[in-house]
C-alpha positions as CSV (number, residue, x, y, z in Angstrom):
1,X,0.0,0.0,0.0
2,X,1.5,3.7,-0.6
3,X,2.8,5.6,2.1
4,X,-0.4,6.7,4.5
5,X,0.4,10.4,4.9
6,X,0.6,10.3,0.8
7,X,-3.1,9.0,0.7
8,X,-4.5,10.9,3.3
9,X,-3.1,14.2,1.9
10,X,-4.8,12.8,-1.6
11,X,-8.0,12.8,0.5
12,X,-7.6,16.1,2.0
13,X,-7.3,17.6,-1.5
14,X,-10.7,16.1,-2.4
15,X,-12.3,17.2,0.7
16,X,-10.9,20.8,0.4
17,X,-13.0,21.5,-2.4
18,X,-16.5,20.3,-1.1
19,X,-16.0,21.7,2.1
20,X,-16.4,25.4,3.5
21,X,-12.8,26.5,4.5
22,X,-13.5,27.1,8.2
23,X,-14.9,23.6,8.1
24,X,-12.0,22.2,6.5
25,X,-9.1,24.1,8.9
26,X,-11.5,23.1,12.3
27,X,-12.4,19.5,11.8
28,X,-9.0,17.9,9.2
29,X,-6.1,20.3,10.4
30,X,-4.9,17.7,12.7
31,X,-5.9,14.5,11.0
32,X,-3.8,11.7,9.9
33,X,-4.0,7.9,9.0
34,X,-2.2,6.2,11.8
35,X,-2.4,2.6,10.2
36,X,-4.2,0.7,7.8
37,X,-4.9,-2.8,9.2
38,X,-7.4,-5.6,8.0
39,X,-8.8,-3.1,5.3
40,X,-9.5,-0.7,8.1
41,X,-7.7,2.7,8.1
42,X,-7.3,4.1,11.3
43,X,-8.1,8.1,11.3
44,X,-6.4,10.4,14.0
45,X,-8.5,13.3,15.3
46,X,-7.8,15.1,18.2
47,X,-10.8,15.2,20.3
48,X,-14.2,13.3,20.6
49,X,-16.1,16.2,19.2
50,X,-14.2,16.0,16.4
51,X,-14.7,12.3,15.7
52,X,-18.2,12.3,16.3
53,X,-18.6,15.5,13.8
54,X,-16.6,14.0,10.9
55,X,-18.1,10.6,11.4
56,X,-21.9,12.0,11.0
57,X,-21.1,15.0,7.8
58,X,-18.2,13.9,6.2
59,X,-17.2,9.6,6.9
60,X,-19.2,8.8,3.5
61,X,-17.1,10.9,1.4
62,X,-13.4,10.1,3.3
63,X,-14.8,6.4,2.5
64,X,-15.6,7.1,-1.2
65,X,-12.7,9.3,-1.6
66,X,-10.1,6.2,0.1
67,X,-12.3,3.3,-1.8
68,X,-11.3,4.9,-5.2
69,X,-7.3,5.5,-4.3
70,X,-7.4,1.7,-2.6
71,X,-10.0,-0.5,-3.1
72,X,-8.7,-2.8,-0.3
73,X,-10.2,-0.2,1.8
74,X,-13.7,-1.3,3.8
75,X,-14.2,0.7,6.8
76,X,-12.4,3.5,9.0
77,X,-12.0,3.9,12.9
78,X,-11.2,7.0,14.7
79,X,-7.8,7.5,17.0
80,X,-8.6,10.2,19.4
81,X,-5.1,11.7,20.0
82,X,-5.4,15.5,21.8
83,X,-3.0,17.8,22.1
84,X,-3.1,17.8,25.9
85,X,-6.0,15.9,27.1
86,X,-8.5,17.2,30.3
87,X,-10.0,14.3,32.0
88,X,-13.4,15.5,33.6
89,X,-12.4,13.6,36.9
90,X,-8.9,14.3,36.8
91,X,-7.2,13.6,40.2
92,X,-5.0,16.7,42.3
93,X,-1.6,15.9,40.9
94,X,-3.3,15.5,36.9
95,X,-4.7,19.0,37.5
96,X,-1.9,20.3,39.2
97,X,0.3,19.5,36.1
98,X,-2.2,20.8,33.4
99,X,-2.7,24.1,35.2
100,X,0.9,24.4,34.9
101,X,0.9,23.3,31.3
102,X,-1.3,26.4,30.6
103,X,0.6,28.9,33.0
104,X,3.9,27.8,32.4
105,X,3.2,29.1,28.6
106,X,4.1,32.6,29.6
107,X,2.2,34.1,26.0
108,X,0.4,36.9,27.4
109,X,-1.1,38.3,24.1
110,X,0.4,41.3,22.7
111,X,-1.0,44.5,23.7
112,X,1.1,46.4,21.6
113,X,-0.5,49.4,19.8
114,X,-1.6,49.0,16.5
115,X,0.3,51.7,14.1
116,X,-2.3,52.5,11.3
117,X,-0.8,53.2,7.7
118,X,-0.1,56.8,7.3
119,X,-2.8,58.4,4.8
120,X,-5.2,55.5,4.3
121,X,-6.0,54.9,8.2
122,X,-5.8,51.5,7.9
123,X,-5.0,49.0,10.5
124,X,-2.1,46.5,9.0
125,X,-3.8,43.4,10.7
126,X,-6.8,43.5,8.9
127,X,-6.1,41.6,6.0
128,X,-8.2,39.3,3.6
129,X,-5.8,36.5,4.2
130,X,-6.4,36.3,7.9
131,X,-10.0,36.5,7.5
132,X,-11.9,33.2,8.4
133,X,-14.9,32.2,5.8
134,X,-17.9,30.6,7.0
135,X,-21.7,30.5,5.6
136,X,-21.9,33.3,7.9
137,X,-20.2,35.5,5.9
138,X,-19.3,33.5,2.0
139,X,-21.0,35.9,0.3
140,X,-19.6,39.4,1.4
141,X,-16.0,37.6,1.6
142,X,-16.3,36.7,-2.1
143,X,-17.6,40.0,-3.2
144,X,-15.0,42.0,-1.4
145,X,-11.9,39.7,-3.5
146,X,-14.0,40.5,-6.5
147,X,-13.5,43.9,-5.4
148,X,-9.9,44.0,-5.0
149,X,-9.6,41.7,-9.0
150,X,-11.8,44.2,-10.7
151,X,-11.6,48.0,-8.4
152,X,-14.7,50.2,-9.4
153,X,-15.9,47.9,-12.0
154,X,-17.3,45.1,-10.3
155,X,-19.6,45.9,-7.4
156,X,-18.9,49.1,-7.2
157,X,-20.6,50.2,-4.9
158,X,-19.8,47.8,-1.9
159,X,-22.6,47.6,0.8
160,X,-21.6,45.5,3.6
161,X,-24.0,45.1,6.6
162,X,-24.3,43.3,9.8
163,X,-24.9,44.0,13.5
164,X,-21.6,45.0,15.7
165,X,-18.4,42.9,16.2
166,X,-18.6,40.9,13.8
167,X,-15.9,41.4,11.1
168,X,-17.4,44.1,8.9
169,X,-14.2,46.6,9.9
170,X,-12.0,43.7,9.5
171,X,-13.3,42.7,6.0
172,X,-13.6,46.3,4.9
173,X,-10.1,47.5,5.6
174,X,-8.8,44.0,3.8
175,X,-9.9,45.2,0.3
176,X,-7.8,48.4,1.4
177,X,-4.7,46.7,2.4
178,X,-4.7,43.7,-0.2
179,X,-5.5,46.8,-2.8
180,X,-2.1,48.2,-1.4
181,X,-0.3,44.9,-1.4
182,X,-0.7,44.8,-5.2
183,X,0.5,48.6,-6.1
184,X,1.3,50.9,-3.6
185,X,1.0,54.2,-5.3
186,X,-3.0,53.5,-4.7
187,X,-5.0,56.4,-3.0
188,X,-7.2,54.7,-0.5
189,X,-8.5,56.3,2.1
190,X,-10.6,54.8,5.3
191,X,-13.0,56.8,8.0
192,X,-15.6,56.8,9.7
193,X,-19.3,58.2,9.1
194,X,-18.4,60.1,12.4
195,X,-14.7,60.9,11.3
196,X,-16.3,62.8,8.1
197,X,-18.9,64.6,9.8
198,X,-16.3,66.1,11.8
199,X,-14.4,67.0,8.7
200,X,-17.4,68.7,7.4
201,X,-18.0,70.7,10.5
202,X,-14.7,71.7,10.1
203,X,-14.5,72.6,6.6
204,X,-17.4,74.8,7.2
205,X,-16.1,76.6,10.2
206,X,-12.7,77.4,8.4
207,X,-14.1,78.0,4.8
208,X,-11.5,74.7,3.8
209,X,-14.7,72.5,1.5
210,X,-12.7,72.9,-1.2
211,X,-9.6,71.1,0.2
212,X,-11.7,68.5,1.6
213,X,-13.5,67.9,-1.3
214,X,-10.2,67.5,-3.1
215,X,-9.1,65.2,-0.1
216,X,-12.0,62.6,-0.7
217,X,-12.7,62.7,-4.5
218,X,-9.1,62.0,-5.8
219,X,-8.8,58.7,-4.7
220,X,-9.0,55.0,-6.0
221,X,-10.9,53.7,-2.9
222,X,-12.7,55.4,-0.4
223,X,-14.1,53.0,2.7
224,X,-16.5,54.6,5.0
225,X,-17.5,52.3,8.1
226,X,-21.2,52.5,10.0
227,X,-22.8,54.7,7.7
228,X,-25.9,55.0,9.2
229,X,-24.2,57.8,11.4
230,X,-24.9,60.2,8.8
231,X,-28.6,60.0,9.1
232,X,-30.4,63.2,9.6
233,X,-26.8,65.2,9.5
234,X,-28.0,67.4,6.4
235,X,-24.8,68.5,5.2
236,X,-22.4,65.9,5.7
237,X,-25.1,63.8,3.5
238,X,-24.7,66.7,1.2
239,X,-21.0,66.5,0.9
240,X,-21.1,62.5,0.6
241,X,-23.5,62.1,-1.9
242,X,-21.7,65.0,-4.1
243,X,-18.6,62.8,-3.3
244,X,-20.4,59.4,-3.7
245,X,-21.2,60.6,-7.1
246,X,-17.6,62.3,-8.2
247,X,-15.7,59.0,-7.0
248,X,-18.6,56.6,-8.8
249,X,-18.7,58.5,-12.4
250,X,-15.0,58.4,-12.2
251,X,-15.1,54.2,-11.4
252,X,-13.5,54.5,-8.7
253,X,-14.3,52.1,-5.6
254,X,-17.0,52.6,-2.8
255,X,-17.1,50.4,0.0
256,X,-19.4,51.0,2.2
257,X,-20.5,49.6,6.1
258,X,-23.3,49.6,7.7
259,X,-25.3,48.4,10.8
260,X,-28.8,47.8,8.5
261,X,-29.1,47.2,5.1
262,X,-29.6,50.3,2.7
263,X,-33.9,50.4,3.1
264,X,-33.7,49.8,7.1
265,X,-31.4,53.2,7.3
266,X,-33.2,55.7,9.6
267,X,-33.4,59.3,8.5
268,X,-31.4,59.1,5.6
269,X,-32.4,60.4,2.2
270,X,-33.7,58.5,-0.2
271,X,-31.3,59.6,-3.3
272,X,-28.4,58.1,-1.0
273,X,-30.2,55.0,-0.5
274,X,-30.7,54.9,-4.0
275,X,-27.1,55.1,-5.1
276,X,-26.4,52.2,-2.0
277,X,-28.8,49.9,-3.4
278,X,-27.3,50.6,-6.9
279,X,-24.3,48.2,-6.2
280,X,-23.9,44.9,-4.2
281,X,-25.1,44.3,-1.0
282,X,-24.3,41.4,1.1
283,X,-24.6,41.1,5.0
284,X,-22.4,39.3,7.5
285,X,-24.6,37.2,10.4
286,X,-23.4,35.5,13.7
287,X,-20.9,32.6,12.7
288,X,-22.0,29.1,13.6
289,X,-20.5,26.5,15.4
290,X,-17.6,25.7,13.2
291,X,-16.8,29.0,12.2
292,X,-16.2,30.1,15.5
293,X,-13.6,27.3,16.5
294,X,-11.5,28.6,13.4
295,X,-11.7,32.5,14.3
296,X,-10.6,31.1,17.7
297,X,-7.4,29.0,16.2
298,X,-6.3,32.5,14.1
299,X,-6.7,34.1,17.3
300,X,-4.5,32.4,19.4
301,X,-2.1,32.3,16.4
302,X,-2.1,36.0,16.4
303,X,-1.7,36.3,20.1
304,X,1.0,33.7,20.8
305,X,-1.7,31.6,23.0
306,X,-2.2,27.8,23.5
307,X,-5.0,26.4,24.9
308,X,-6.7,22.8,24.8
309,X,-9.2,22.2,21.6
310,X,-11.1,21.1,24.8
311,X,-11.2,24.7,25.8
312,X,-11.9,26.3,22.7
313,X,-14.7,24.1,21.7
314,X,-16.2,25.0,25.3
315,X,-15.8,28.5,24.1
316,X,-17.2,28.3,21.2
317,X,-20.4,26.6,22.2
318,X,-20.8,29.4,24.8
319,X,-20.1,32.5,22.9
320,X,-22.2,32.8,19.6
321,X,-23.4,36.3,19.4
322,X,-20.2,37.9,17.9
323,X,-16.6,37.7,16.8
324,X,-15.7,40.7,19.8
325,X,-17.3,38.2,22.4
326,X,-15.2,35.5,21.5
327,X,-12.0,36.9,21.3
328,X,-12.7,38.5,24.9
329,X,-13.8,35.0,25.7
330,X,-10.6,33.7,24.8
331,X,-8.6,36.0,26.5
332,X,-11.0,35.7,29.8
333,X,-10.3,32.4,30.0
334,X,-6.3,32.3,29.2
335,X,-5.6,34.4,31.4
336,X,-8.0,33.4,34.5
337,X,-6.5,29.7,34.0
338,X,-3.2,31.3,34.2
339,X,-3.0,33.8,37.0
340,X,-5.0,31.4,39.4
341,X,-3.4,28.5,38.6
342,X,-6.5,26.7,37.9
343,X,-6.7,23.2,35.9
344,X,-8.4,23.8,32.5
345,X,-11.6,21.5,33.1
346,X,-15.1,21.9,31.5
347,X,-16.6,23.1,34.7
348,X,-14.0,26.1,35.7
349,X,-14.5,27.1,31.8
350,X,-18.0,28.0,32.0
351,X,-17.9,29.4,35.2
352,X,-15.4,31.8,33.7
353,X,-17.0,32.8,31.0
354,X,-20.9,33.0,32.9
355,X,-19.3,35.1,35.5
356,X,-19.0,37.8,32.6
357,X,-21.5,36.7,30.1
358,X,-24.7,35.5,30.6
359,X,-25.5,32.9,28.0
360,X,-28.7,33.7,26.1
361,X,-31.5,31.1,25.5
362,X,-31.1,29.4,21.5
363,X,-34.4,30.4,20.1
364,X,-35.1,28.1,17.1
365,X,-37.5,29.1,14.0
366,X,-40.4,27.1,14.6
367,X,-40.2,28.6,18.1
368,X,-40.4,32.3,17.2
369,X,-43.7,31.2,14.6
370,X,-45.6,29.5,17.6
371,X,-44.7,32.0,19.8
372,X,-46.1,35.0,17.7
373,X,-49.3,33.5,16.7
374,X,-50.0,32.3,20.2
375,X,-49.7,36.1,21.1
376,X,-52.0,37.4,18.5
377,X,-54.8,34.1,18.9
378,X,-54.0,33.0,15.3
379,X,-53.7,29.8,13.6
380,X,-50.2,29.0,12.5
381,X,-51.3,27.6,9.3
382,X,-53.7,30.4,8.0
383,X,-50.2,33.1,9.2
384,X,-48.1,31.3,6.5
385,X,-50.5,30.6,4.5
386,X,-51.0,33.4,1.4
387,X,-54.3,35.4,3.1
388,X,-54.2,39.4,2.9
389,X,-55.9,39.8,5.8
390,X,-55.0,42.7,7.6
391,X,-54.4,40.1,11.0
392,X,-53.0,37.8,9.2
393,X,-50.4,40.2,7.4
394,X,-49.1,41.6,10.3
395,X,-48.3,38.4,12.1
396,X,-46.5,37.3,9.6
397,X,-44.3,40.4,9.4
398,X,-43.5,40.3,13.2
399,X,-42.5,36.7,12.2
400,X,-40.6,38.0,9.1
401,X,-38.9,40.7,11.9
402,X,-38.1,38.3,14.3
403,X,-36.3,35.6,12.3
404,X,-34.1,38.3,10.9
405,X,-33.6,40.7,13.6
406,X,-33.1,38.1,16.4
407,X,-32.2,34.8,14.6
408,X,-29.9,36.6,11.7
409,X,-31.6,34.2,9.0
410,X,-31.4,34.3,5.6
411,X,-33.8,35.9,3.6
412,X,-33.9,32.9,1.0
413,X,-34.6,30.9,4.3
414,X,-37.3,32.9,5.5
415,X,-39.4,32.6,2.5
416,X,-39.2,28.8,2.4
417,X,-40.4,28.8,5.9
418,X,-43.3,30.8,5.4
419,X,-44.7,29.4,2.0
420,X,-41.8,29.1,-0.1
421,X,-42.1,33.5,-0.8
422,X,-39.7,35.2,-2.7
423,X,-36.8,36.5,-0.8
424,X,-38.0,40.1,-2.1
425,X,-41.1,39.9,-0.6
426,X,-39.3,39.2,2.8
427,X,-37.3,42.2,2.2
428,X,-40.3,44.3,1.7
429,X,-41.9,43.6,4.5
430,X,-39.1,44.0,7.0
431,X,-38.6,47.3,5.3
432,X,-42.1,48.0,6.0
433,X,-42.3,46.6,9.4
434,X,-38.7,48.8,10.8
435,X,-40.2,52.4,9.0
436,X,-43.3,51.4,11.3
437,X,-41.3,51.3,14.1
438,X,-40.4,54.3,14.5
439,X,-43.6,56.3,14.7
440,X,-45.4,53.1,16.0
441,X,-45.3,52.5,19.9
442,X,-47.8,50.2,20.1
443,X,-45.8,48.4,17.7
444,X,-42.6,48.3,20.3
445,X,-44.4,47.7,22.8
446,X,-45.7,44.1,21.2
447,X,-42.2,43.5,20.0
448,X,-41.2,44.0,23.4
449,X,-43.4,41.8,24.9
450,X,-42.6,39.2,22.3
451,X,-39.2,39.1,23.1
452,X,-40.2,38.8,27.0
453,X,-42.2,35.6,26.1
454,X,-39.3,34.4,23.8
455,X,-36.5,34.8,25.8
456,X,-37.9,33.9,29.4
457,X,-36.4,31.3,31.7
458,X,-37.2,27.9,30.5
């Protein structure tokens, strides 16, 4: 038979095409075929998590994929080999010794500060290389390379959106610097919706508009992060959309971030809207499971840290509302286990991490649909069925509010689970439903109460 490592790298490279890449770093980094015996091959993960997740998504294809390069091949059994293991019931001295595993690591992460590029503002660390891809985030990762192949042709302009921490800065200011990477003598310039309202305040008071205006329309990429700022600040909008427009008829790049998608933007005119929606909009959502156990490897890669994948999975299954969270998580936890010399077991991890953050219930689809009809007295079935009535209607928009707002799904998803609509007609009416918000108070008040009921104690 040919050399293991040989066959199981022939295997990877099947596997790396069919599976998401933050899949593929998490669950394979670490494998290797320890022995082939009796026409079984003997896998080598390093933790039982790990095992059971490949055996249930992905043993059928490692089977197929093995079959075809040796059809001596029948069946495969897992070698759980950690790099440090944590027994659950560990005795003193076994605890004792991986306490000082951990502390004994002296890797504090680095708290240097981070030295922006003169000119662009952009932070060196935010590349498109270190950024890890998930279904959370595919789409807007792969529209922002297009980006950087193709500046101020393709998706031009850039509309990223998603709620705070997590990643739209990050992803952002990688077009920037990966822009840079490949020609130097670019003009790119980053800010803030805050940073250039400022900068119009001031050009007003000391009669410089004309510098400024030279500042931000001769240049090759202009990224402006959290938009939404802007709204209802008349004469910054005034100065960006003139700007928006000079940089756009010149094809020059737009990349633009936002809390909200361009319709959901609160007192912001419609003409700037307009030009938003004119380009490509994608949104980043919370990062599942997987996803999160690889933004946690790059971050104790950046920051010089080792913990057990024990520890990180515990993490990871703790913290899922954003990228910020986790990497706080992370560093919670190092350095808790560190300074007081405590063993690394399941038990002190989540007593870390709930003494800071209090894990939120997992509200599940079906869940959010029951919940919402029970609070208006309607039958489920007549809500997603296709009936205008006025009762009817506006269930199914708090439904339509809900699953995005609170779950982050997918608009495509949405429709499916309300009578396979078009994801357009989703998008409508959660436009609808937020511009009612904001004069409606009866409206908040039922949303408020909804959550209450959703989000109680079990």
């Amino acid at each position: 038979m040919e050399d293991l490592e040989k066959l199981w790298q022939k295997v990877l490279s099947l596997l790396e095409l069919e599976i998401p890449k933050a899949s593929f770093h998490t669950w394979f980094k670490e494998s290797k075929i320890e022995k082939f015996q009796d026409g079984i091959v003997f896998l080598r993960v390093n933790s039982n998590f790990a095992k059971e997740w490949i055996e249930n998504k992905y043993q059928k294809s490692i089977l197929c994929y093995l079959k075809n390069f040796n059809d001596q091949i029948k069946s495969i059994k897992y070698v759980i080999k950690p790099a440090l293991t944590i027994e659950k019931e560990a005795n003193p001295k076994t605890k004792i010794k991986l306490a000082k595993a951990i502390v004994n690591e002296d890797l504090q992460p680095s708290l240097q500060k981070i030295n922006l590029l003169p000119k662009t503002k952009l932070n060196p660390r935010y590349k498109l290389s270190n950024f890890i891809v998930g279904p959370c985030n595919e789409l807007a990762y792969a529209a922002a390379l297009a980006v950087t192949e193709k500046p101020g042709r393709k998706y031009n302009p850039l509309f990223v959106y998603g709620r705070v921490g997590l990643g739209k800065t990050h992803l952002i200011q990688g077009i920037g610097n990966a822009l840079l990477e490949k020609d130097k003598s670019k003009k790119i310039i980053y800010t803030t919706s805050e940073e250039f309202t400022n900068e119009v305040v001031n050009a007003i008071h000391y009669r410089t508009t004309l510098e400024l205006r030279k500042k931000y329309r001769n240049v090759d990429l202009l990224i402006i992060d959290d938009i939404q700022f802007i709204g209802g600040k008349e004469r910054t909008e005034e100065e960006f959309f003139h700007t928006f427009n000079a940089l756009y008829e010149n094809n020059k790049q737009i990349v633009i971030s936002s809390d909200k998608p361009p319709f959901s933007l609160v007192g912001i005119e419609k003409r700037l809207k307009s030009r938003f929606e004119g380009g490509m909009i994608v949104d980043i959502s919370q990062p599942d499971f997987e996803t999160r156990i690889a933004i946690l490897h790059q971050k104790m890669k950046e920051n010089n840290i080792f913990l057990p994948e024990e520890v990180v999975e515990v993490i990871a299954k703790n913290i899922s509302d954003n990228i910020r969270h986790l990497e706080g998580s992370l560093n919670l936890v190092y350095n808790n286990l560190k300074y007081k010399k405590i063993p690394p077991t399941k038990k002190n991890i989540e007593e870390i991490l709930n003494s800071i953050f209090k894990p939120r219930k997992v509200i599940k689809p079906q869940e959010v649909i029951n919940t919402i009809c029970q609070y208006f007295n309607l039958e489920t079935s007549k809500v997603v069925s296709q009936s205008r009535k006025k009762e009817f209607v506006h269930a199914r928009q708090m439904i339509i509010y809900f699953l995005r707002e609170e779950l982050e799904m997918p608009y495509l998803s949405i429709g499916s689970i309300l009578g396979n609509r078009d994801h357009t007609t989703i998008m409508y009416s959660l436009e609808k439903i937020n511009k009612e918000i904001e004069n409606n108070p009866l409206l908040e008040k039922e949303i408020n109460e909804i959550k209450e009921i959703l989000y109680q104690s079990e």
